[in-house]
ROSE-4610 file (N, C-alpha, C; in Angstrom, 1 decimal, always signed):
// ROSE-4610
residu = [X/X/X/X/X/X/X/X/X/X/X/X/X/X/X/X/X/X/X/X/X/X/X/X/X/X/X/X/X/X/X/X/X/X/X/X/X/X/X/X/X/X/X/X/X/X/X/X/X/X/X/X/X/X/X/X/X/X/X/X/X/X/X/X/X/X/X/X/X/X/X/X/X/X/X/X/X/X/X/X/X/X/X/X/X/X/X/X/X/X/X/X/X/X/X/X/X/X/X/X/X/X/X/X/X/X/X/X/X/X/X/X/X/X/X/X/X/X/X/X/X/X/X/X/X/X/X/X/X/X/X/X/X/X/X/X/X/X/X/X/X/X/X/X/X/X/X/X/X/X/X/X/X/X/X/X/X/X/X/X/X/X/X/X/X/X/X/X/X/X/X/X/X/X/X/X/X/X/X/X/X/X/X/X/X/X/X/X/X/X/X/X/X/X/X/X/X/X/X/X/X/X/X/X/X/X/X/X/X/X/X/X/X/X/X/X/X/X/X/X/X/X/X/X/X/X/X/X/X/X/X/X/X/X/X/X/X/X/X/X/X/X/X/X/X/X/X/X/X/X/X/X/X/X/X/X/X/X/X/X/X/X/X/X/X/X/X/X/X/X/X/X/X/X/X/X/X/X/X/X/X/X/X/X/X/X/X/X/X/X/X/X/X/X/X/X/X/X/X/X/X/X/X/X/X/X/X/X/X/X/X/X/X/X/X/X/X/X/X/X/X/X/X/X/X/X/X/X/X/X/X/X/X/X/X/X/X/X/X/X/X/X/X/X/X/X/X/X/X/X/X/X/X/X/X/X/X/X/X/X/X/X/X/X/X/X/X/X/X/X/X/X/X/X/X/X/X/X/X/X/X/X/X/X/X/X/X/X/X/X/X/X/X/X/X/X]
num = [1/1/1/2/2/2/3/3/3/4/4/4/5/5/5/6/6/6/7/7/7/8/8/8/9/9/9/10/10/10/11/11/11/12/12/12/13/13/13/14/14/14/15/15/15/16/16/16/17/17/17/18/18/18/19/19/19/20/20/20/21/21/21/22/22/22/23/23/23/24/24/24/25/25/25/26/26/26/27/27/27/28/28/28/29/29/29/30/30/30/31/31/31/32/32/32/33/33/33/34/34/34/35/35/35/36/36/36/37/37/37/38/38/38/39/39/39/40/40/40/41/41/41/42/42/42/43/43/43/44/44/44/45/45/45/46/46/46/47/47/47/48/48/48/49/49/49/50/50/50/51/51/51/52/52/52/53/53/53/54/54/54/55/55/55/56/56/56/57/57/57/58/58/58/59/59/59/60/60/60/61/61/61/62/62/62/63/63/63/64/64/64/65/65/65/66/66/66/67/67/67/68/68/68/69/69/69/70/70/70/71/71/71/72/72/72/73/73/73/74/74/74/75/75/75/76/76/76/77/77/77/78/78/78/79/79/79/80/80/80/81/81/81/82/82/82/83/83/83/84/84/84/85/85/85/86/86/86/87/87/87/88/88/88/89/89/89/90/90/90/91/91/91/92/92/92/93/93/93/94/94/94/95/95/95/96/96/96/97/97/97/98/98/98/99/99/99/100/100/100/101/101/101/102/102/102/103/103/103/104/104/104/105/105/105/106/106/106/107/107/107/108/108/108/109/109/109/110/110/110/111/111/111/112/112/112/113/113/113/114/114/114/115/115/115/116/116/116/117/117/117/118/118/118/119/119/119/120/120/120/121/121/121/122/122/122/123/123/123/124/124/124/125/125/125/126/126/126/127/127/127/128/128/128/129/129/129/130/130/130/131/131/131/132/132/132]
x = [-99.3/-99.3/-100.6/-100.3/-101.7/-102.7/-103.9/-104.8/-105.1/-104.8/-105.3/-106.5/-106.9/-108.2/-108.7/-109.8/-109.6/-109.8/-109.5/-109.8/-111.5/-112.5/-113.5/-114.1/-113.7/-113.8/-113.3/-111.9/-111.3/-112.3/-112.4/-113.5/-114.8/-115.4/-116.5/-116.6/-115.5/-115.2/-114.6/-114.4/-114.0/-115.7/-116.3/-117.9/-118.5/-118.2/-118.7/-119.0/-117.7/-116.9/-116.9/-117.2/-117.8/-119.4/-120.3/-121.4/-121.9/-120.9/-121.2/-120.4/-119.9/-118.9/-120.1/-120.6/-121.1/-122.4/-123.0/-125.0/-125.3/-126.8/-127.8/-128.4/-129.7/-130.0/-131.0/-131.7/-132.4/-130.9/-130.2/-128.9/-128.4/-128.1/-127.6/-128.4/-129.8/-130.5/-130.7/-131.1/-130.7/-129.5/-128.1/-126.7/-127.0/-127.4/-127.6/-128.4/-129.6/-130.8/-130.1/-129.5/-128.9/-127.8/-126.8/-126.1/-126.4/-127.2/-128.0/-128.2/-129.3/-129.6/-129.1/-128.1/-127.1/-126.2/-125.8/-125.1/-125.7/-126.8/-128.0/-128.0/-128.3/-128.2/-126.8/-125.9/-124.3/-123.8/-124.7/-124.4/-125.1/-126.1/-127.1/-126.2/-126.1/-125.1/-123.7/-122.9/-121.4/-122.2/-123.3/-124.0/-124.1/-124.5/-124.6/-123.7/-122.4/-120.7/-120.1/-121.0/-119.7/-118.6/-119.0/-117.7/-118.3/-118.1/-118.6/-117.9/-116.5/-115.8/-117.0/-116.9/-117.4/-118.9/-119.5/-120.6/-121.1/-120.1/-120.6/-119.8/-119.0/-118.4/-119.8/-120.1/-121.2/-122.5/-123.0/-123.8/-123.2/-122.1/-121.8/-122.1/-121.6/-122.0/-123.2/-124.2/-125.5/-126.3/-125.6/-126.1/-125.3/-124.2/-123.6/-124.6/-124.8/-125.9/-127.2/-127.8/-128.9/-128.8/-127.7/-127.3/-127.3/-126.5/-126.2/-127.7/-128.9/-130.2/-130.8/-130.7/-131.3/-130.7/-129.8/-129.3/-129.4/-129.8/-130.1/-131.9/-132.7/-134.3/-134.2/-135.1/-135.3/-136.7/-136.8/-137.7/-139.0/-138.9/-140.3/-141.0/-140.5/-141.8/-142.3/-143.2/-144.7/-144.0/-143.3/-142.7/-141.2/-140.8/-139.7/-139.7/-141.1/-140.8/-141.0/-141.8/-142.3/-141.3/-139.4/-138.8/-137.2/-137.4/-136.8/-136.9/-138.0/-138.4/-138.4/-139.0/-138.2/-136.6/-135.8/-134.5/-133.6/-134.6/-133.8/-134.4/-135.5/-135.6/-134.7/-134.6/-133.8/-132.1/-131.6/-130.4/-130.1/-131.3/-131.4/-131.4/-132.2/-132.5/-131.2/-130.4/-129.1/-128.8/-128.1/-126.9/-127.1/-128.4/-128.8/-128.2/-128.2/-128.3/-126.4/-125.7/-124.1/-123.7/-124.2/-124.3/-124.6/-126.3/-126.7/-127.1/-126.6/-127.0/-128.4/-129.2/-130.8/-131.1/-131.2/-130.9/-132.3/-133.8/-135.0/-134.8/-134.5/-134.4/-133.2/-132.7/-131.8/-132.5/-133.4/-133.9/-135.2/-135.7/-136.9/-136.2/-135.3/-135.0/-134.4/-133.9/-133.4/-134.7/-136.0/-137.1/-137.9/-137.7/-138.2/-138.0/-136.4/-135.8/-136.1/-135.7/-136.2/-137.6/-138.3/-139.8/-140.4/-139.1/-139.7/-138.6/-137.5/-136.8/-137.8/-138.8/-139.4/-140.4/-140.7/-142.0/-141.4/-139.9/-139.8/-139.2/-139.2/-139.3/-137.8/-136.8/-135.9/-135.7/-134.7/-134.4/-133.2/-133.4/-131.8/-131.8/-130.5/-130.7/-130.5/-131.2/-131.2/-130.0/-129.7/-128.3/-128.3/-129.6/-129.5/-129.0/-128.9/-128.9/-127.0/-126.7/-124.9/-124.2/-122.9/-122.0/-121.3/-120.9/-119.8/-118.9]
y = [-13.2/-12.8/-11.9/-10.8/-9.8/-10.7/-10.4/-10.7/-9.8/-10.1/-9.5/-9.4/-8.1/-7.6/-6.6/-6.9/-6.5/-4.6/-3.8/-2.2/-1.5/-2.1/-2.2/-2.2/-4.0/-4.6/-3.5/-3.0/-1.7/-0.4/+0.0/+1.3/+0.9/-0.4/+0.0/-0.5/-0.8/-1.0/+0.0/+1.1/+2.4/+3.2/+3.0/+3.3/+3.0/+1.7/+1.1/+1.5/+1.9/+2.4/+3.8/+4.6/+5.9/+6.1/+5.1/+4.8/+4.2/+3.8/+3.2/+4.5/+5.2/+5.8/+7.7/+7.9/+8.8/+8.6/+8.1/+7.3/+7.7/+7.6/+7.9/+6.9/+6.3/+5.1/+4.6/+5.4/+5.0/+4.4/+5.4/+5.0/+3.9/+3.0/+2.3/+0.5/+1.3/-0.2/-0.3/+0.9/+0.8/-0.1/+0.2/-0.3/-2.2/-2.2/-3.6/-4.5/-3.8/-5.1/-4.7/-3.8/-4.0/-5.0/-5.0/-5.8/-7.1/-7.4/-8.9/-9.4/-8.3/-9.4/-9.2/-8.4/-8.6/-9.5/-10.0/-11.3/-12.7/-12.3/-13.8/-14.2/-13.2/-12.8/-13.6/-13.0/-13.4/-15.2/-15.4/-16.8/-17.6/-17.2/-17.8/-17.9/-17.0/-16.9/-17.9/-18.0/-18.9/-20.0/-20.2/-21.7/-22.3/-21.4/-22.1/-21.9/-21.7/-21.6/-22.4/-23.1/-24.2/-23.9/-22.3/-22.3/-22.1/-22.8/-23.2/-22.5/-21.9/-20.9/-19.3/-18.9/-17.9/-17.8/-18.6/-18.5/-18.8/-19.8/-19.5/-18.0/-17.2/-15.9/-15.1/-15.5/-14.4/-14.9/-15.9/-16.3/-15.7/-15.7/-15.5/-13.6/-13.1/-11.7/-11.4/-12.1/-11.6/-11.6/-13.2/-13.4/-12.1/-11.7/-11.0/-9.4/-9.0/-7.9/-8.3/-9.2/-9.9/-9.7/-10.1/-10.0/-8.6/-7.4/-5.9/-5.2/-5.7/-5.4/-5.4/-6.9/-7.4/-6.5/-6.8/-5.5/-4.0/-4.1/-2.2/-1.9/-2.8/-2.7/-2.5/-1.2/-0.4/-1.7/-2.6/-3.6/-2.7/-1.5/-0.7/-0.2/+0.0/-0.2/-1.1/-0.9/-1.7/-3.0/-2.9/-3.4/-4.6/-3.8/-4.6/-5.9/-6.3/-8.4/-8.2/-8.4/-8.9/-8.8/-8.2/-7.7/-8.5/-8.4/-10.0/-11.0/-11.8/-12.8/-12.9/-12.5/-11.9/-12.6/-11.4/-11.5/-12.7/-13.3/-14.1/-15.8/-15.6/-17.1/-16.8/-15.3/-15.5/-15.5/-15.5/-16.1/-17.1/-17.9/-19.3/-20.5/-19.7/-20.6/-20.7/-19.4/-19.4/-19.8/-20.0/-20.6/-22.3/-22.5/-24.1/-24.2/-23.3/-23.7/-23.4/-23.0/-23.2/-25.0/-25.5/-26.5/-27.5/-27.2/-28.0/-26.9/-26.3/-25.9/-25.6/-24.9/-24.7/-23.7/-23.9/-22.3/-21.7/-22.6/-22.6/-21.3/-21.8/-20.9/-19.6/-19.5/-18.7/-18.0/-17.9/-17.1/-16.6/-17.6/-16.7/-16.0/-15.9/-14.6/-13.9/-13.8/-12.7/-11.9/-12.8/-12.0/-11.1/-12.0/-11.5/-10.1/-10.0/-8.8/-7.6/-8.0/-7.3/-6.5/-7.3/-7.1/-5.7/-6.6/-5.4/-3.9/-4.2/-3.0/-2.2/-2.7/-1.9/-1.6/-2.1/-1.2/-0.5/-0.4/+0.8/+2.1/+1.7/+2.6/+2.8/+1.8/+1.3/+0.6/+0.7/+0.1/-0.5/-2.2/-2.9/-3.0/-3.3/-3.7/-4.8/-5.5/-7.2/-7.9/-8.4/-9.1/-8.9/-9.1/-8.9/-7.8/-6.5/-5.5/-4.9/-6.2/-5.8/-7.1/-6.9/-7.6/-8.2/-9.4/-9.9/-9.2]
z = [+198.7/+197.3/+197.1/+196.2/+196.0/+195.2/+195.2/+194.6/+193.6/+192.0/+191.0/+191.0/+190.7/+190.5/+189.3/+188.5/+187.5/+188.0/+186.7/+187.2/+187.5/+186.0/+187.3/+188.4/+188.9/+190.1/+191.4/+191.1/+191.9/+192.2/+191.0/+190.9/+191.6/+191.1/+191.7/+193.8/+193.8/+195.4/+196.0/+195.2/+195.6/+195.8/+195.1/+194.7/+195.7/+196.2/+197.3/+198.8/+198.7/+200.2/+200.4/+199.0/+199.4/+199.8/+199.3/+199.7/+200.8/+201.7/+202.9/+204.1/+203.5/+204.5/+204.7/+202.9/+203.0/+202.9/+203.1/+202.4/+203.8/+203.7/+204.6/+205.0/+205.6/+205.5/+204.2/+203.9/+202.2/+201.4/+200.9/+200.3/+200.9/+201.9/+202.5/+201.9/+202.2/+202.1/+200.9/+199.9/+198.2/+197.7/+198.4/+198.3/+198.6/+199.8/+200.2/+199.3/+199.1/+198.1/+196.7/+196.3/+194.6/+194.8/+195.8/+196.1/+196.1/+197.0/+196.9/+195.7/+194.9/+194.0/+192.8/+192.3/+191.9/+191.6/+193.1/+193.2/+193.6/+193.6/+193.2/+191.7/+190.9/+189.5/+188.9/+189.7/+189.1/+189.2/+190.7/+191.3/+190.5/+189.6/+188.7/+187.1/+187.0/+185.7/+186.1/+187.3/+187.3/+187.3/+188.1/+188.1/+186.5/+185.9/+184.1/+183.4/+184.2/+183.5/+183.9/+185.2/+185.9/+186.7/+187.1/+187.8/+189.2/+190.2/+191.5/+192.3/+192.3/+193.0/+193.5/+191.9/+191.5/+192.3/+191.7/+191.9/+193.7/+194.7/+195.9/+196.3/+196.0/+196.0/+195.9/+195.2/+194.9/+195.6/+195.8/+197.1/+198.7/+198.7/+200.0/+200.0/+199.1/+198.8/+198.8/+198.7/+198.7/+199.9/+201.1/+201.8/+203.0/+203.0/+203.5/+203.5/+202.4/+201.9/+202.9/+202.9/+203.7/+205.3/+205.4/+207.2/+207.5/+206.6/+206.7/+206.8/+205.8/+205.7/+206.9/+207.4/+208.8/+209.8/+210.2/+210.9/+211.4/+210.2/+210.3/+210.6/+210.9/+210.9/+212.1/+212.3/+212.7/+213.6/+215.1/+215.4/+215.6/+216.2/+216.7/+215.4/+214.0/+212.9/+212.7/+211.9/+212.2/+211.3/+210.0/+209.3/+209.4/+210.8/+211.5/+212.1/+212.2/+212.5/+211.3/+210.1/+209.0/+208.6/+208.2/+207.3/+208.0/+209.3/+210.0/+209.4/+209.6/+209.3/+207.8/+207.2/+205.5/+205.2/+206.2/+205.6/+206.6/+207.4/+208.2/+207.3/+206.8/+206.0/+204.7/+204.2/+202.4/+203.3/+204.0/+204.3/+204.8/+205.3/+206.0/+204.8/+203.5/+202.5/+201.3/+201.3/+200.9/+200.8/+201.9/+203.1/+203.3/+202.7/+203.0/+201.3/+200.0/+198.8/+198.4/+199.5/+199.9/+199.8/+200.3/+200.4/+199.4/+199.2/+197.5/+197.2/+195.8/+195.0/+194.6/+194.6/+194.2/+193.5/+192.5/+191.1/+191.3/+191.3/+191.7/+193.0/+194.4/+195.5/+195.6/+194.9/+194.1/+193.6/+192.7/+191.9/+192.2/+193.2/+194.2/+195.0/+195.9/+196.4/+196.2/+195.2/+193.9/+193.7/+193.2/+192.6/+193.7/+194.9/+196.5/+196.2/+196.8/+196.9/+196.0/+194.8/+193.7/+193.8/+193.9/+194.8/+195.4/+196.9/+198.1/+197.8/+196.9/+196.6/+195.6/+194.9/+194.0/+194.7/+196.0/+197.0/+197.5/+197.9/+198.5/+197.7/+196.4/+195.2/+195.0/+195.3/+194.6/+193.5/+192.7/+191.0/+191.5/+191.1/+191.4/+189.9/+189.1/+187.9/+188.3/+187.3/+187.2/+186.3/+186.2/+185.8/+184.1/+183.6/+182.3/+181.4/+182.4/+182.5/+182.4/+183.1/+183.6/+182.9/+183.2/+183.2/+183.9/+183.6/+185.2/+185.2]
């Protein structure tokens, strides 16, 4: 059976997939930490709607963004263990809140991220900002 999707949801995964197909690497890691916390943001919002589906969907989306991040570090900058070890404890601490729930660790590495995308002179919008 197809999965209904709303038309949004469509467009912006069309948005998506021309961003990963034509992006450079700035654009790429821009795409990944908006992504992230984004859907830290969102997993935070289903968490105070009760809907538990939703909201590990959107954990697993963020942690999935996290793995794509890690991946792509570049180990011979100066910056590449520090940014490991970064994105290998905020998916370790996730992936542990998959399990139990932790809105607390949730929302520090939402703010993390948020963070180091605004050192590297990236703008994620923060959830307040959007809509589910």
């Amino acid at each position: 059976m197809l999965q209904v999707i709303s038309p949004a949801e469509a467009y912006r995964r069309v948005e998506l997939d021309a961003l990963v197909l034509g992006g450079d690497a700035r654009q790429l890691i821009k795409l990944c930490l908006a992504e992230a916390v984004g859907s830290l943001d969102r997993a935070l919002l289903w968490h105070d709607k009760g809907d538990r589906r939703r909201r590990n969907t959107a954990l697993a989306k963020a942690i999935s963004g996290i793995h794509a991040l890690r991946m792509g570090i570049d180990q011979q900058h100066p910056l590449g263990g520090a940014l490991l070890t970064l994105y290998g404890s905020a998916a370790a601490r996730l992936t542990r809140t998959l399990i139990r729930f932790d809105a607390g660790a949730v929302a520090e590495v939402s703010a993390d991220l948020a963070e180091l995308a605004d050192a590297f002179g990236i703008t994620c919008p923060r959830q307040a900002d959007r809509t589910l």
